[in-house]
ZAMARGU-4260 file (C-alpha; in steps of 0.2 Angstrom, whole numbers, plus 5000, padded with zeros to 4 digits):
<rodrens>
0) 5399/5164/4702 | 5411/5155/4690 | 5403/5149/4674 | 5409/5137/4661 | 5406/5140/4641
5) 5408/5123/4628 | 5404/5125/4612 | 5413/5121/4597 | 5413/5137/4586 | 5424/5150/4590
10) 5416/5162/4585 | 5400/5159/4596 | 5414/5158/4613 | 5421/5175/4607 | 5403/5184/4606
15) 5403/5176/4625 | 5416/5181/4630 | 5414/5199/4624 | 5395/5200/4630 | 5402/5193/4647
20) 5416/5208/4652 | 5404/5217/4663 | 5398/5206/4673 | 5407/5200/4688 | 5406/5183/4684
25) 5423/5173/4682 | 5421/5163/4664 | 5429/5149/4658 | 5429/5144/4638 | 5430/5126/4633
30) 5428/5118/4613 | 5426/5100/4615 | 5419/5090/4629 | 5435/5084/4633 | 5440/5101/4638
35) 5425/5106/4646 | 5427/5091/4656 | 5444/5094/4661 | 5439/5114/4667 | 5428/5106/4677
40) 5440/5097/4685 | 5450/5112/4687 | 5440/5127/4689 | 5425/5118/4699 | 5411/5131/4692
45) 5394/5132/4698 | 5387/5131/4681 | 5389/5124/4664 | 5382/5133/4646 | 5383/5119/4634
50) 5379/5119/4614 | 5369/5105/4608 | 5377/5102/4593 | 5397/5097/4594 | 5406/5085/4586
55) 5414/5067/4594 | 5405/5069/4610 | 5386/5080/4610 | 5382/5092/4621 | 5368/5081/4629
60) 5382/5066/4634 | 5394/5080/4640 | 5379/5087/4653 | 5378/5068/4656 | 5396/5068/4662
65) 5395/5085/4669 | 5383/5079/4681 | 5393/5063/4683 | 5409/5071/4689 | 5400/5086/4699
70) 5380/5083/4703 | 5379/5101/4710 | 5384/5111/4695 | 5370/5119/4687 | 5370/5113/4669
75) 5362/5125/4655 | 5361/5117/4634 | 5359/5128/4623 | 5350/5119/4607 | 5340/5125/4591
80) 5323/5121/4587 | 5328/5104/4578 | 5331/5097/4593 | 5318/5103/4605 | 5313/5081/4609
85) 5333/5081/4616 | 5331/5096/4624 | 5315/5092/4632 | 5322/5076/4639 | 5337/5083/4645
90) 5325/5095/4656 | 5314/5079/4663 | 5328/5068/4668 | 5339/5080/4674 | 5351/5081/4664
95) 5350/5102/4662 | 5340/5113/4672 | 5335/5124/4658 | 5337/5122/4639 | 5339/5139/4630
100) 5335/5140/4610 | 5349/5146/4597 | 5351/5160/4593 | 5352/5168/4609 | 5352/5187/4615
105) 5364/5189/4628 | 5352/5200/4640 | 5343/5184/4639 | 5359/5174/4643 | 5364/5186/4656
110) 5347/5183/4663 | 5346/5166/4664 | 5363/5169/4672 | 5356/5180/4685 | 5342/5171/4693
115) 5352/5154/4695 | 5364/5166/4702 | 5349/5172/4714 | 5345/5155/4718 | 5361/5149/4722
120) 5366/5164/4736 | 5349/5158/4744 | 5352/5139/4743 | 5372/5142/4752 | 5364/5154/4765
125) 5376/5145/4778 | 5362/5144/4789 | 5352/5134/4776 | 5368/5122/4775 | 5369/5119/4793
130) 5354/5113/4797 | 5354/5101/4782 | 5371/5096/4789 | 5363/5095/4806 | 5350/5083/4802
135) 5363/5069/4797 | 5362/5063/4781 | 5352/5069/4767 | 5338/5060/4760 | 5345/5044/4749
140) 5336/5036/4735 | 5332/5015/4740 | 5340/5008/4725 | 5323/5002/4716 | 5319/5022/4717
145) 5337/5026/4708 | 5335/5010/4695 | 5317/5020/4691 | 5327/5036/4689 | 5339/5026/4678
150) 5327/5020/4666 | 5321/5037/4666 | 5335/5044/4659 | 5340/5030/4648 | 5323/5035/4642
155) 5319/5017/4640 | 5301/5012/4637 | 5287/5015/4650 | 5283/4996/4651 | 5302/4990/4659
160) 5298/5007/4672 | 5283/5002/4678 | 5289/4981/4681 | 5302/4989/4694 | 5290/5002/4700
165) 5278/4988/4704 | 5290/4980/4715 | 5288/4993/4728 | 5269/4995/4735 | 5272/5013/4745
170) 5279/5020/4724 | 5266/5012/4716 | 5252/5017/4727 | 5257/5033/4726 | 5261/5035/4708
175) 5239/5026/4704 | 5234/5037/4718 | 5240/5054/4707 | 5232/5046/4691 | 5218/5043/4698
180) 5215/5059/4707 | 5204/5074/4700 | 5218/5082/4692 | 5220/5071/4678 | 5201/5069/4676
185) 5191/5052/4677 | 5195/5050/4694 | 5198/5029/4696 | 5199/5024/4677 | 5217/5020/4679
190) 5222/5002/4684 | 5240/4998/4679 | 5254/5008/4683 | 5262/5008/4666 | 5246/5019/4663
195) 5245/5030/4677 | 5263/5034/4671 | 5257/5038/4654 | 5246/5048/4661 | 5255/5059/4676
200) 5271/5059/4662 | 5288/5056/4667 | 5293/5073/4678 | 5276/5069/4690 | 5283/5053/4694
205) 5303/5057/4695 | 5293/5070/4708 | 5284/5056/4718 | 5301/5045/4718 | 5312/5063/4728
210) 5297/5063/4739 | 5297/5048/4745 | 5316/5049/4745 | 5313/5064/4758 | 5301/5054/4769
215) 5315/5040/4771 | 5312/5030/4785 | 5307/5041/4795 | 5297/5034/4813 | 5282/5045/4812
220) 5268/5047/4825 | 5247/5047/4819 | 5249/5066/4819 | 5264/5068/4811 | 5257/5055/4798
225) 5241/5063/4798 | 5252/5081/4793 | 5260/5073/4778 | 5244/5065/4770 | 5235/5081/4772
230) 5251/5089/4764 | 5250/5076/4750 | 5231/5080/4746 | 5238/5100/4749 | 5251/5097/4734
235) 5238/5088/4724 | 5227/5102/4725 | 5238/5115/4722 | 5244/5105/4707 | 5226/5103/4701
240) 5223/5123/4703 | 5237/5128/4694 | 5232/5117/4676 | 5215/5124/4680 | 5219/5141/4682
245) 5230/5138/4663 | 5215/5128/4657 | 5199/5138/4662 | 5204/5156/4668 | 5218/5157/4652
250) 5211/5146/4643 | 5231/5140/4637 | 5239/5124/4638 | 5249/5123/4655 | 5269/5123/4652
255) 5273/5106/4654 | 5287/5111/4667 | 5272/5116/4677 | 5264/5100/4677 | 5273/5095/4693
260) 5273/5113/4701 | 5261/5109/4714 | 5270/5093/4719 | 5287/5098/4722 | 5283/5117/4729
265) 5282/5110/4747 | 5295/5096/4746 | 5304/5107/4758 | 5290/5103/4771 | 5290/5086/4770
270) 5309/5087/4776 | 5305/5096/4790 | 5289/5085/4794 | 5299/5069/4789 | 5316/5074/4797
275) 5313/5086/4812 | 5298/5084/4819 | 5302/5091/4836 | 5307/5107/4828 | 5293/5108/4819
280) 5282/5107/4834 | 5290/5123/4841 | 5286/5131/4825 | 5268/5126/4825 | 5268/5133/4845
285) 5272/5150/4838 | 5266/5153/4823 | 5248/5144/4831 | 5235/5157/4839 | 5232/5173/4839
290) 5251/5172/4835 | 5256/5187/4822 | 5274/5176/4819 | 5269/5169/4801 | 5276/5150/4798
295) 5291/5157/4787 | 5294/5168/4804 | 5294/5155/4814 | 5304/5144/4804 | 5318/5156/4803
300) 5316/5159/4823 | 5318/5141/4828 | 5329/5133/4815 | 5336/5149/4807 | 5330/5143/4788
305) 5314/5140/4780 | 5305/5126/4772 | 5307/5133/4754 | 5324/5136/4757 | 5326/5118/4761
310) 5315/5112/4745 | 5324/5124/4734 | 5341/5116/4742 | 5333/5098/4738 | 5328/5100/4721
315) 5343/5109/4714 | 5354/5096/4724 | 5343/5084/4713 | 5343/5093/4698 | 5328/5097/4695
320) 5322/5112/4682 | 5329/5129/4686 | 5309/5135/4687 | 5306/5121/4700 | 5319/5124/4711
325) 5312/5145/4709 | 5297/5136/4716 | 5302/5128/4729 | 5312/5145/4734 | 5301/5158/4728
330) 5283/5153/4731 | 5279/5162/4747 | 5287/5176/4738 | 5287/5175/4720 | 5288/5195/4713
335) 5305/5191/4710 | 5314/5205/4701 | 5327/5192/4695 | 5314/5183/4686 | 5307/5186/4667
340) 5289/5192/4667 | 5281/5175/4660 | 5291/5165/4676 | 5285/5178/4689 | 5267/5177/4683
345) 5269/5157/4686 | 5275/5157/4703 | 5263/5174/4706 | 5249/5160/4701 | 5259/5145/4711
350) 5256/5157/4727 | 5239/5160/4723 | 5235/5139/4722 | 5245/5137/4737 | 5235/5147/4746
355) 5217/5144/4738 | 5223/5125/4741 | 5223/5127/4760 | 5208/5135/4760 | 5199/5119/4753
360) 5207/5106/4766 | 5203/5101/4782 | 5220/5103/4788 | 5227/5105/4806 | 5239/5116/4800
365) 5228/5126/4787 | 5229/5142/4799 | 5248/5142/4800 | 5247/5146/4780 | 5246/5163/4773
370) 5230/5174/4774 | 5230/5185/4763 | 5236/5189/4744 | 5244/5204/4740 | 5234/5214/4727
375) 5251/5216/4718 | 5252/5196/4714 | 5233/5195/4709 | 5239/5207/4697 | 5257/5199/4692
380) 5246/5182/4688 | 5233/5190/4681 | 5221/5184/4692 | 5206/5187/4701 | 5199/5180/4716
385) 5181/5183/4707 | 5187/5171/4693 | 5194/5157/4706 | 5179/5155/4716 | 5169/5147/4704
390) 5182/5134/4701 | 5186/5127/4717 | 5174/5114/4716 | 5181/5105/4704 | 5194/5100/4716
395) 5183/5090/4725
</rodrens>
């Protein structure tokens, strides 16, 4: 994996440099924008660690141009506690996929280093990049869907978002429908959609805008539209569990990155719904029954990748936070070694939501899913079924 360093001080690219000898990564070291720009040019890396803080042009412009110039390098700011409101908008408009707090350790660099590295073998798994080759042309944003994104990241006020989001009915529709659900409590209070954006926050809608980017134009039968809706109330229950599972079992405020968890865990599914539906019948055909071919078998049997393969390829081709794209990757199997303990737990408890969601739907499909936890991720989450039981009704 090749990996770019920019940072202004010297002395911070030397500690780098040093810390970064034994690992077999090949580094690159840049002090300005400008030069980080040109190595990118250059030396194409896969990923970019940027400081915050640098004269002429910032850290947060330069990720801006980064993503500009090469959309699929991952791109890491490095910023200090002064400007966590920069860093958190650089992480819910896509302009870094994680933000990590000066100083860091390097064991802790060096492990941010190692997952994305983890990710990245899965996402170029060539199989993975045939099929999305195979289906055509990956899913493109309408241009009132990337003028939304725009104003996302111009972070301009939620009022001129929601005038062009009420120009398209399917967007808006969708974004009220999410307000107005369980999850958010008060289910039907919210009437406008500058408030249901206030209220699902800015990362919730960005997800509902790749989602409906995924299901395109798509020419779908009554059952394979009848699929996706009970997918969409899957993901909206799965969101739902995991802020419940924060909120009630932990009693802790749910990381805002996982606000959107539920939403975006299965956007690999709605690709292969959406995009190859006669695939995805052959895959329901064997993994249906008194089949022991799970789903995720069955996937890699008949199109020789998997539906979190493709969401983690999606979002990290969207760039989505680093823990999202783990997500999408990761949540049929999230005791990731790779992983830090507090990011393991959140997938282990993804998993669990997953499956607890299926449970509670009325879903043609719902047998396809997994059937049992392994005691190890109860564990991992810190959960226990004894203490999600009683919860389940509230997502009704």
């Amino acid at each position: 994996m090749k990996i770019l360093f920019v940072d202004d001080e010297e002395k911070m690219l030397r500690s780098i440099r040093r810390s970064m000898l034994s690992y077999p990564h090949e580094t690159f070291f840049a002090r300005t924008a400008r030069e980080g720009l040109a190595s990118l040019a250059e030396n194409e890396p896969d990923v970019v660690v940027s400081d915050f803080l640098m004269p002429e042009v910032g850290g947060y412009e330069f990720l801006e141009q980064a993503r500009k110039a090469s959309p699929s390098v991952v791109r890491i700011m490095l910023s200090g506690y002064a400007d966590e409101a920069m860093a958190k908008r650089a992480l819910l408009t896509g302009v870094a996929s994680s933000c990590l707090l000066k100083p860091i350790e390097t064991q802790d660099l060096v492990g941010v280093l190692e997952r994305i590295h983890a990710a990245k073998t899965a996402i170029r798994d060539p199989n993975l990049r045939a099929v999305m080759m195979a289906t055509g042309t990956l899913p493109v944003l309408p241009d009132r869907h990337r003028h939304v994104l725009e104003l996302m990241e111009q972070d301009r006020d939620v009022r001129d978002i929601a005038v062009v989001v009420e120009g398209d009915a399917v967007m808006s529709t969708d974004i009220l429908k999410l307000a107005n659900s369980a999850y958010y409590g008060r289910p039907g209070s919210v009437r406008s959609v500058k408030e249901a954006l206030v209220r699902i926050g800015l990362l919730s809608a960005r997800s509902i805008v790749f989602s409906l980017a995924v299901l395109g134009d798509a020419h779908l039968d009554h059952a394979a539209r009848q699929r996706i809706t009970a997918l969409w109330d899957h993901s909206a229950r799965t969101n739902r569990l995991m802020l419940l599972f924060f909120r009630r079992i932990k009693q802790k405020r749910i990381p805002e990155v996982c606000l959107s968890m539920g939403l975006v865990h299965h956007i690999g599914m709605f690709f292969v719904y959406a995009r190859m539906h006669e695939q995805f019948e052959k895959i329901l055909a064997q993994a249906s029954g008194d089949s022991a071919v799970t789903l995720v078998e069955a996937e890699r049997q008949v199109i020789g990748t998997t539906h979190a393969e493709i969401g983690g390829y999606l979002l990290d081709l969207w760039s989505f936070p680093q823990l999202l794209v783990e997500a999408a990757l990761f949540h049929h199997a999230p005791l990731q070694p790779q992983l830090p303990e507090r990011d393991r737990m959140i997938l282990a408890m993804l998993h669990i939501a997953d499956h607890y969601a299926w449970t509670t739907l009325d879903s043609p499909d719902r047998h396809t899913q997994d059937t049992a936890i392994d005691e190890a991720i109860y564990q991992t989450a810190e959960l226990n079924p004894d203490q999600i039981e009683p919860i389940l009704a509230e997502l009704d």
